[in-house]
C-alpha positions as CSV (number, residue, x, y, z in Angstrom):
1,X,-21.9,87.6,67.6
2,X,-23.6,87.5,70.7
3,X,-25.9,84.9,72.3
4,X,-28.6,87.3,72.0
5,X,-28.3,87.7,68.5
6,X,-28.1,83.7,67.7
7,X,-31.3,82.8,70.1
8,X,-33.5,85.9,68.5
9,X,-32.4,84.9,65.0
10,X,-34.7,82.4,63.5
11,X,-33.5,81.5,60.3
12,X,-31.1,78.2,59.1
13,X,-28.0,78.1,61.4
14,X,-26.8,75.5,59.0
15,X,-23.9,77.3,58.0
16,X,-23.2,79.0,61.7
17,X,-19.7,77.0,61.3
18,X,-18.5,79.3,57.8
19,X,-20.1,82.2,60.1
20,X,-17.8,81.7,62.6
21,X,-15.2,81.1,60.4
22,X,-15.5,84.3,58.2
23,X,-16.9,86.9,60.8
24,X,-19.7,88.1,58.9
25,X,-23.4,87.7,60.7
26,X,-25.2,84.0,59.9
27,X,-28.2,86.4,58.6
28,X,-25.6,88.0,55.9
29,X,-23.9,84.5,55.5
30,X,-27.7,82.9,54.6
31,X,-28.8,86.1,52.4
32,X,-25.2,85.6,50.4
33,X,-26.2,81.6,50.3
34,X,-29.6,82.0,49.2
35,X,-28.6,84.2,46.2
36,X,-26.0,82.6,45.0
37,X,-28.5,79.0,44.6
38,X,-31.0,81.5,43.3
39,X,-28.2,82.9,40.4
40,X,-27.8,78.9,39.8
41,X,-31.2,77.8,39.5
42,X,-32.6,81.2,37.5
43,X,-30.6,79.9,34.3
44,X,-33.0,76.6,34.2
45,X,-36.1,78.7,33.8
46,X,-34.0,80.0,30.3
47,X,-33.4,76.2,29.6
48,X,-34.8,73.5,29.8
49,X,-37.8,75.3,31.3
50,X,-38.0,77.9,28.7
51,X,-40.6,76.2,26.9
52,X,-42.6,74.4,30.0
53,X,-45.9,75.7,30.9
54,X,-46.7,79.2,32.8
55,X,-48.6,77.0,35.8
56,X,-45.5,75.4,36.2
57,X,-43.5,78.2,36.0
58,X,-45.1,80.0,38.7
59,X,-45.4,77.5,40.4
60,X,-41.9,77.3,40.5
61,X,-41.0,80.8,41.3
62,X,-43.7,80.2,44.2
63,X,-42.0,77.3,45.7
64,X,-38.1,78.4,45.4
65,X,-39.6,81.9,46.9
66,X,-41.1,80.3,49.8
67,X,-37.9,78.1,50.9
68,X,-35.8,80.2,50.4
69,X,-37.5,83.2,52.6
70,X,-37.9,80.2,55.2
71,X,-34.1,79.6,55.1
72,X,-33.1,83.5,55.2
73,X,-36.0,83.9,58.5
74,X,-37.5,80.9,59.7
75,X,-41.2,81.4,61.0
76,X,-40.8,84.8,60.0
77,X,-41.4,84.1,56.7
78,X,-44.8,83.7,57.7
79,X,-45.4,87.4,57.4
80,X,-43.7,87.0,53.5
81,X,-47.7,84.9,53.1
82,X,-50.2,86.7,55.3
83,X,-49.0,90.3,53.6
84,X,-50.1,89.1,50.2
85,X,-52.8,86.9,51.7
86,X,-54.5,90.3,53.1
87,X,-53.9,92.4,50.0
88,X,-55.5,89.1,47.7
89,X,-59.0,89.2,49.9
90,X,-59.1,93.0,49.8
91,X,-58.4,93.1,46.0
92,X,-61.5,90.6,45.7
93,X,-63.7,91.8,47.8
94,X,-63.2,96.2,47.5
95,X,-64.9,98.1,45.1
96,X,-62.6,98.6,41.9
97,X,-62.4,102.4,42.4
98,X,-61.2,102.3,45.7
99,X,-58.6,98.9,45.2
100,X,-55.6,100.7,45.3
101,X,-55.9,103.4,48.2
102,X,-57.2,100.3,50.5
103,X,-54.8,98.1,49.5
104,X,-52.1,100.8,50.1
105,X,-53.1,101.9,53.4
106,X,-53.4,98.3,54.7
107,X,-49.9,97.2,53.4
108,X,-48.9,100.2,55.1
109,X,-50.0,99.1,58.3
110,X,-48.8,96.2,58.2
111,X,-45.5,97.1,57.7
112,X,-45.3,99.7,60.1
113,X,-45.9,96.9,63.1
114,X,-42.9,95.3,62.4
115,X,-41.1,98.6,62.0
116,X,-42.0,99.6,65.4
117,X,-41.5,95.9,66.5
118,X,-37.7,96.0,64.8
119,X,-36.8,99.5,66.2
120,X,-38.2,98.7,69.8
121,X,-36.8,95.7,70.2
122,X,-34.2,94.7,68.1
123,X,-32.4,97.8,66.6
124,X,-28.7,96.6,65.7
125,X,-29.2,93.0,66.5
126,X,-29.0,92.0,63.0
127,X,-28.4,93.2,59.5
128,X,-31.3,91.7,57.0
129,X,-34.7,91.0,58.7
130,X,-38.4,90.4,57.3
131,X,-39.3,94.0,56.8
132,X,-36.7,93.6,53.8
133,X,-39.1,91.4,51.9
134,X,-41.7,92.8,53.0
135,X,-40.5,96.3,51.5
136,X,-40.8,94.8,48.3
137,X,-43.8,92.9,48.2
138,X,-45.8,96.2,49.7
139,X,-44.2,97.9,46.5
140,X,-46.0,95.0,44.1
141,X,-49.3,94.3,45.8
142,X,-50.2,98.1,45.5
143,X,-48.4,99.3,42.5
144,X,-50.8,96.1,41.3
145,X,-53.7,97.0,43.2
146,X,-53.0,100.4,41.9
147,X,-53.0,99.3,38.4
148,X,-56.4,97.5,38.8
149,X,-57.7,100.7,40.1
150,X,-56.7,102.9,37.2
151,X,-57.1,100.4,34.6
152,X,-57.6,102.2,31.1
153,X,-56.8,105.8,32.8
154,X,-53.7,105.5,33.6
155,X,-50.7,103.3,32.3
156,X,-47.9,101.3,34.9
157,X,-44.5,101.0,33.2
158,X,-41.1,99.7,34.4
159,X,-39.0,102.6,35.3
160,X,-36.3,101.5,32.5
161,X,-38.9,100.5,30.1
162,X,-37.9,102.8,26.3
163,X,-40.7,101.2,24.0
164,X,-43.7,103.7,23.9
165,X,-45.8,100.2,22.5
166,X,-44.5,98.3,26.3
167,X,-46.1,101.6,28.3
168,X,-48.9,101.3,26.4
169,X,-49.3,97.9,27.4
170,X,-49.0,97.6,31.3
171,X,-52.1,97.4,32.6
172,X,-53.9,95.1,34.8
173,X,-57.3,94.8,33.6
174,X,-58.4,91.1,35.3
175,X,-57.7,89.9,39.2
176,X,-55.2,87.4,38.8
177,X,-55.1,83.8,39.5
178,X,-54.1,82.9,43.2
179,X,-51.5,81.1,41.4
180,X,-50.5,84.1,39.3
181,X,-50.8,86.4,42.6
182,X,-48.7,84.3,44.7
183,X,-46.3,83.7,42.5
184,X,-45.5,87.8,41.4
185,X,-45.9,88.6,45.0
186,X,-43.0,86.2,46.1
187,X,-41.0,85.3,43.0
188,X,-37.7,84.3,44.3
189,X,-35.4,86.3,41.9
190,X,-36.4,89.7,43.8
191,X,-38.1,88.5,46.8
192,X,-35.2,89.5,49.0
193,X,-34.2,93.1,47.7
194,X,-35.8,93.8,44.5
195,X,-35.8,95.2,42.3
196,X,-39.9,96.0,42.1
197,X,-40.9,93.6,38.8
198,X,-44.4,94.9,37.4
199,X,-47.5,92.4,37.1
200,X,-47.3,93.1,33.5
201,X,-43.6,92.8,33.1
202,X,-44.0,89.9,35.2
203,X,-46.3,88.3,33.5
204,X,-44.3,88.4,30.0
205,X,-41.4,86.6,31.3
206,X,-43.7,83.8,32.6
207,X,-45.2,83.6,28.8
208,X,-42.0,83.8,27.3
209,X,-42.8,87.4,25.7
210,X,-40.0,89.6,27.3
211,X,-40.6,92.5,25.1
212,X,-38.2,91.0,22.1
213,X,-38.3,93.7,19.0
214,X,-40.1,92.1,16.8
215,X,-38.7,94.3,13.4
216,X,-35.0,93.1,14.3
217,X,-34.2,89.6,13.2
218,X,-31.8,88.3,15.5
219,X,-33.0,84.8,15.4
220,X,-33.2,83.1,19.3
221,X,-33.9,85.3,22.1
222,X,-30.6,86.7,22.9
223,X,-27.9,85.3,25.6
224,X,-28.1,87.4,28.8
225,X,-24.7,85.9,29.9
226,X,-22.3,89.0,29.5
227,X,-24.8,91.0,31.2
228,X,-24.9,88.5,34.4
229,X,-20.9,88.3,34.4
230,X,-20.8,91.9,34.7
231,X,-23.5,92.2,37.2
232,X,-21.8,89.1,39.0
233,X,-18.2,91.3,39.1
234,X,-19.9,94.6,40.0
235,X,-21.6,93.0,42.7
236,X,-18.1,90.8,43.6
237,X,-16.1,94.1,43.5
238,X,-18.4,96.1,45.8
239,X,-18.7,93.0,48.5
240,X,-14.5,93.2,48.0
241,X,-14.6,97.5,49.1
242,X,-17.3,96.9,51.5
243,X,-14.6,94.1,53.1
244,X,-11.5,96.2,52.9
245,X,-13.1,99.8,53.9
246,X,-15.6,98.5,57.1
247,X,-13.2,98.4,59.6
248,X,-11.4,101.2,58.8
249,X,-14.4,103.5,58.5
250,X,-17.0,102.0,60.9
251,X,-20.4,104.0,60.7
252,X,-20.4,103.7,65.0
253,X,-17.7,106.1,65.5
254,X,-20.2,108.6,64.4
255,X,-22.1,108.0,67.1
256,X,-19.6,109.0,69.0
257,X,-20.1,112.5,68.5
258,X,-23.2,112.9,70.8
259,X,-20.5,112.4,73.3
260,X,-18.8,116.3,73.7
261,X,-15.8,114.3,75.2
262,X,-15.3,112.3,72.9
263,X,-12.3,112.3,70.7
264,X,-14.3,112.7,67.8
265,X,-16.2,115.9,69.1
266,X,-12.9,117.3,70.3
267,X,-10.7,116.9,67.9
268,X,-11.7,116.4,64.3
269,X,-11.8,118.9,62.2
270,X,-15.4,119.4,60.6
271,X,-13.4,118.9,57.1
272,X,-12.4,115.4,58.1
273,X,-15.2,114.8,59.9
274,X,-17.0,115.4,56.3
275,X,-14.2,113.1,54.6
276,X,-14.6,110.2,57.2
277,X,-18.6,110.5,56.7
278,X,-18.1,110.2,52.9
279,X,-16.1,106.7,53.6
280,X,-18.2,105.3,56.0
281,X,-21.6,106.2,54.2
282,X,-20.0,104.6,51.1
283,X,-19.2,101.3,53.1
284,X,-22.8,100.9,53.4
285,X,-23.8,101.6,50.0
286,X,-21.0,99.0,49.0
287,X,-23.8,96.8,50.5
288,X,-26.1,98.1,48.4
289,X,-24.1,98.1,45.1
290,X,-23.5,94.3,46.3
291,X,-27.2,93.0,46.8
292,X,-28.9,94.7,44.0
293,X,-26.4,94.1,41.2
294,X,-26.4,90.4,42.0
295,X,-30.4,90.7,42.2
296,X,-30.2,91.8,38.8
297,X,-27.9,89.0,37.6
298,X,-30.4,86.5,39.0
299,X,-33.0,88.2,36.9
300,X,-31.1,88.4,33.8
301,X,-30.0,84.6,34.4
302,X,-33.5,83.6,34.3
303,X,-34.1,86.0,31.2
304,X,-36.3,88.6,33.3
305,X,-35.4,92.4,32.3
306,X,-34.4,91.9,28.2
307,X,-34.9,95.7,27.0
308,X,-35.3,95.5,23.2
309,X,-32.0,96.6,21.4
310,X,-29.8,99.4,21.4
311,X,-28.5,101.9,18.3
312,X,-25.7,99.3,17.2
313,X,-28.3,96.2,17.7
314,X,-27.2,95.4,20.9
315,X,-28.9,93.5,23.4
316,X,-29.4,95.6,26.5
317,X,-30.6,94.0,29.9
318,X,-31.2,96.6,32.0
319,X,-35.2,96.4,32.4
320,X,-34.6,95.3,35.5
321,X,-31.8,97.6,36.6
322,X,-32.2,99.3,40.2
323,X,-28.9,101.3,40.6
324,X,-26.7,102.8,38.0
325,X,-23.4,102.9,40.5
326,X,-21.5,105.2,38.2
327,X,-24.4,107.7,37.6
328,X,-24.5,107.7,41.4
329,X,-20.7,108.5,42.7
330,X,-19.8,110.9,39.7
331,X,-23.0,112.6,39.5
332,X,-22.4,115.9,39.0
333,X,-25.9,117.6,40.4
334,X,-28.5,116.2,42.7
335,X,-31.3,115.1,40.5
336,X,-28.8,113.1,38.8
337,X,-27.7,111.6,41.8
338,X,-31.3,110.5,42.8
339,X,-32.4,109.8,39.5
340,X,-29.7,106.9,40.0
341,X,-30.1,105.3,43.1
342,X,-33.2,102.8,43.9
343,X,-34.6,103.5,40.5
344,X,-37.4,101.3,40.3
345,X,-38.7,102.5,44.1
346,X,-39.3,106.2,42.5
347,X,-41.0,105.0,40.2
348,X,-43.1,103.1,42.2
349,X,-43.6,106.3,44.6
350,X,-44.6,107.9,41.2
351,X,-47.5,105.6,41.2
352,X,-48.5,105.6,44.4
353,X,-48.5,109.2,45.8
354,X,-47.7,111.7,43.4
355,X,-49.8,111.5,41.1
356,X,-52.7,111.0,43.9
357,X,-54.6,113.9,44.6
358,X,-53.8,117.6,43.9
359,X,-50.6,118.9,42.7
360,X,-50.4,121.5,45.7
361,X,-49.2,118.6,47.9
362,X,-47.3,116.1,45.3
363,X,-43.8,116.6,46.9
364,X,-45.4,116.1,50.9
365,X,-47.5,112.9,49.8
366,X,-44.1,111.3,48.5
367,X,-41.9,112.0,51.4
368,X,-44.4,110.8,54.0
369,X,-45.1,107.8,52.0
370,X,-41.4,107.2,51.4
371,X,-40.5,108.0,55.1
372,X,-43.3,105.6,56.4
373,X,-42.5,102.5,54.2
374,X,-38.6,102.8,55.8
375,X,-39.7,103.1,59.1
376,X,-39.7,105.5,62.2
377,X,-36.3,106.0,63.4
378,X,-35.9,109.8,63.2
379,X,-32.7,109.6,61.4
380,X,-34.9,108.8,58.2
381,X,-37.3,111.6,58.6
382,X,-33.5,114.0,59.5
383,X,-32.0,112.3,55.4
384,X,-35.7,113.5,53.8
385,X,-36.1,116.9,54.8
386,X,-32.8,117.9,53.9
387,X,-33.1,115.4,50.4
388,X,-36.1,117.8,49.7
389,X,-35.0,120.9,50.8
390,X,-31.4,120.4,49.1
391,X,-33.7,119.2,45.6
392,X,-35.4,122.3,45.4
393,X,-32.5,124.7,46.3
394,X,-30.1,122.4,43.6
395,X,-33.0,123.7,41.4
396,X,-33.1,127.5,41.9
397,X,-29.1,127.6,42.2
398,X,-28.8,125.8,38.8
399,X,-31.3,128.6,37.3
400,X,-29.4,131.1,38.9
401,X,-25.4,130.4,38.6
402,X,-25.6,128.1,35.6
403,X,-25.8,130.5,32.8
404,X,-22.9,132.7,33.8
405,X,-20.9,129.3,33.3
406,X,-22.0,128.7,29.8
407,X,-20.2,131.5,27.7
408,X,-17.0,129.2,27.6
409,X,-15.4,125.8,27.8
410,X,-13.3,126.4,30.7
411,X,-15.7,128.3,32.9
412,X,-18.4,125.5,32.2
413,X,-15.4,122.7,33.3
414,X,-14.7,125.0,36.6
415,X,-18.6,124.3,36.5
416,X,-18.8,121.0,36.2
417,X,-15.9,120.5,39.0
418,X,-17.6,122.4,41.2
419,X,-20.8,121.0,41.2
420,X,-19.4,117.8,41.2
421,X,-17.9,118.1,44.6
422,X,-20.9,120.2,46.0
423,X,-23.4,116.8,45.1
424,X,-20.7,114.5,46.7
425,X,-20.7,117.4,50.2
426,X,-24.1,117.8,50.3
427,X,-24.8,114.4,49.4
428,X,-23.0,112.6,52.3
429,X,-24.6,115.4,54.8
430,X,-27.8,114.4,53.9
431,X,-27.1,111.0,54.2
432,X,-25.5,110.4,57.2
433,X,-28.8,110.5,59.3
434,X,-30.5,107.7,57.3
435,X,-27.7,105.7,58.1
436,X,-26.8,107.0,62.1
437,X,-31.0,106.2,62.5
438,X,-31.1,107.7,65.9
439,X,-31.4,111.6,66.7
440,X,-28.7,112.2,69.3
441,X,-26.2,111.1,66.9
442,X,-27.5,113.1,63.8
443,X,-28.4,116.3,65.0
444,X,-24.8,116.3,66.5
445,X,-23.2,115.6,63.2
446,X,-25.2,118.9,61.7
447,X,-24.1,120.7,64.9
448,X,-20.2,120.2,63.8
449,X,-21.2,121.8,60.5
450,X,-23.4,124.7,61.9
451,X,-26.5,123.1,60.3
452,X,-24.8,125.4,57.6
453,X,-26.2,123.6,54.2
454,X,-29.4,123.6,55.9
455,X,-29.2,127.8,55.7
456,X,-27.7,127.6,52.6
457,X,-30.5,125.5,51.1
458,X,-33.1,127.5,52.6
459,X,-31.4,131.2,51.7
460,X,-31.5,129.5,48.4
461,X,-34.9,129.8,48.1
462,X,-35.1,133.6,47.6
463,X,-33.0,133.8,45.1
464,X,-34.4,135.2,41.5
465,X,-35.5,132.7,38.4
466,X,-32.3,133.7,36.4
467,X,-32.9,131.2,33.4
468,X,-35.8,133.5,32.4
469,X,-33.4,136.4,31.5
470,X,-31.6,133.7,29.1
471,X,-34.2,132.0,27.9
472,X,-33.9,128.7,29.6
473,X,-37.0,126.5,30.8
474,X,-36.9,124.1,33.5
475,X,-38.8,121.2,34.0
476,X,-40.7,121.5,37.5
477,X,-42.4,118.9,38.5
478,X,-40.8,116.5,41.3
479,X,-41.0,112.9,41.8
480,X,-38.9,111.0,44.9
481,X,-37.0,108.3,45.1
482,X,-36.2,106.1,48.0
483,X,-34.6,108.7,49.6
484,X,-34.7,111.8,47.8
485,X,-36.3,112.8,45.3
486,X,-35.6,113.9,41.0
487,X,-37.7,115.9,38.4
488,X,-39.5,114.2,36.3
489,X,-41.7,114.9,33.1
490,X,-45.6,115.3,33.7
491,X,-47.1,114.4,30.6
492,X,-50.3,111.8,30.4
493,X,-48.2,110.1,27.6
494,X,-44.6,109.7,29.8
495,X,-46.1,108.5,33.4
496,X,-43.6,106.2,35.1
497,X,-43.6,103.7,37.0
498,X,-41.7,100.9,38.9
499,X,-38.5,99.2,43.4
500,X,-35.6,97.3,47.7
501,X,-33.2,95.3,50.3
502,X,-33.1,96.5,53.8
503,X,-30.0,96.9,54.9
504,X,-29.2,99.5,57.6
């Protein structure tokens, strides 16, 4: 670490000594800290405060929220209050029909400054700063403000919600408290990286009504505590690859390659350049896998995200969940893939901009509004043309090639291994940019591969509907995730809904 990155960083240097010692950032060192007292304190709000009052539990949430972002970012955190402070007077004051749209468009302004204000003047200075947070509590203040809007026309759900009776019942039909407000907006247990937690879904864990199935008689509420060990050592086991993989892969030598005498541009091979980009791109989702698994442990521990019961009765806890890691690396087409990763963020994307305005423009609203909550470095705008371009060329190839797999078992295993390894290629080149940010470097990592999936994706496009010929349907409408984007049913009675750390 350099002086410039200790004077610019504002948060506690209490623990600048283990820093030091370790050689990991204070800011990661603090973020680690703060969540592992967080995972501690949750399991009091199971017991003893289980029973205590809701004013007390949120004020609680409130208070442990507010420390703890003053501990991650010092007098940054004063942006984690004004944000909601803003969105609170708008949502008072603006007429009902129009809540969500200003609300959206103000949060969205607000967090565009201190993109620009990050990318201008400290780009690589740090890894975790306020626009983290600040992610996250855009995502609830308008998926909130949203829900006021719509009221009884349309329905907000938790993207891992399965009880038709729960979808029915998210809505937001009163302003909230200040109390209340405050307290969603900046509950500790997701304030730093999510995942997005619903008013509504919110709400019920505060009350002590977490969506238990009332026709199963299990007695108590059940334990959450497998699920949080298994969270805990998924979240463990990632930190461990991140650890062992980051200096042998470092995402900079990428960079690199916008040097044409560089060793990289002269002598790697564009098939190991592919392989090195797979490794390094997966060290940075190792950080990923890391902070939202123990986010969800923290949830669980405090009894937020109980999902009713499954087929052999059960518990499940994965209301909450934000990432399926397995669903992710062995996915074996690209809606899968996406469907997978940042879960609750598509959903909340759902709410937001697709299903605003007319369906002509459904895909373009969600990419610009995804692109603009990340930020502006071009390397972002680079990962979400190709995401969309490679979504809807996934989805005329599939039409096309996958029925002349289906007429035995071993041609629909060649199938299967093929497409696995053409998500995990095409995955890792669309990628690569969101995590390189700048444009020099990206545009030089296409130019190794001839921009050659780009072509493919777009001569894609002309090929012929095959599924028609066998009698196959295909569900066509699109919704986006945090980076890309999956299909998703349109129906008025199956809308989705619900969000993510910062971590570039």
């Amino acid at each position: 670490m350099t002086a410039t990155y200790n004077d610019y960083y504002d948060g506690s240097k209490l623990f600048l000594f283990l820093s030091n010692r370790i050689g990991l950032p204070i800011d990661l060192v603090n973020f680690f800290i703060s969540q592992i007292a967080a995972l501690c304190v949750a399991r009091f709000f199971r017991k003893p405060l289980k029973l205590a009052s809701p004013e007390f539990r949120h004020s609680l949430c409130l208070v442990i929220g507010l420390l703890m972002g003053y501990f991650c970012f010092g007098k940054q955190a004063v942006h984690l209050s004004v944000l909601p402070m803003l969105s609170y007077m708008l949502l008072k004051t603006v007429p009902q029909h129009l809540t969500g749209n200003i609300i959206l468009a103000a949060s969205m302004i607000y967090l565009s400054c201190l993109h620009l204000h990050r990318q201008i003047y400290h780009t690589a200075n740090y890894n975790l700063d306020i626009t983290g947070p600040l992610m996250v509590i855009t995502q609830r203040v308008t998926s909130l403000a949203y829900s006021f809007q719509d009221n009884l026309k349309r329905k907000e759900i938790n993207a891992n919600s399965t009880k038709q009776t729960e979808k029915e019942a998210c809505r937001v039909e009163k302003i909230p408290s200040p109390l209340e407000y405050f307290a969603y907006t900046l509950a500790f247990q997701t304030l730093m990286c999510g995942p997005v937690v619903f008013y509504s879904d919110y709400i019920s864990f505060i009350e002590g009504d977490n969506g238990k199935d009332k026709n199963k008689s299990f007695g108590n509420e059940p334990s959450p505590r497998l699920a949080v060990l298994y969270k805990v050592a998924g979240s463990v086991a990632a930190a461990l690859l991140y650890l062992s993989l980051a200096e042998k892969y470092p995402l900079n030598v990428l960079e690199e390659l916008k040097d044409p005498t560089s060793e990289v541009s002269r002598s790697w091979s564009a098939l190991y350049l592919l392989w090195y980009a797979y490794l390094s791109t997966l060290v940075v989702r190792c950080k990923y896998y890391h902070a939202w698994l123990l986010s969800e442990a923290i949830c669980n521990n405090s009894g937020m995200g109980f999902n009713g019961y499954d087929n052999n009765g059960s518990p499940k806890w994965d209301k909450m969940s934000n990432i399926d890691v397995f669903g992710f690396e062995f996915a074996q087409n690209f809606r899968t893939a996406v469907s997978s990763w940042n879960k609750n963020t598509n959903a909340w994307l759902r709410v937001a901009a697709y299903e605003r305005g007319g369906a002509a423009w459904r895909t373009a609203r969600v990419y610009a509004l995804s692109a603009l909550w990340h930020g502006f470095h071009p390397g972002y705008y680079l990962t979400f043309f190709a995401g969309g371009l490679f979504t809807v060329a996934a989805k005329k190839i599939r039409a096309f090639v996958r029925p002349m797999f289906l007429e035995s078992r071993p041609k629909k295993l060649l199938y299967d291994a093929l497409t696995f390894v053409t998500t995990r290629v095409a995955m890792t080149y669309a990628t690569v940019p969101f995590v390189l940010l700048h444009l020099s470097p990206s545009l030089a990592f296409y130019g190794k591969f001839y921009y050659s999936l780009h072509f493919i994706a777009l001569g894609a496009m002309f090929l012929s509907s095959k599924s028609k010929l066998h009698g196959l349907t295909q569900n066509s409408d699109l919704s986006i995730t945090s980076t890309f984007t999956k299909d998703v049913t349109a129906s008025e009675n199956k809308g989705e809904a619900n969000g993510k750390l910062k971590l570039p």
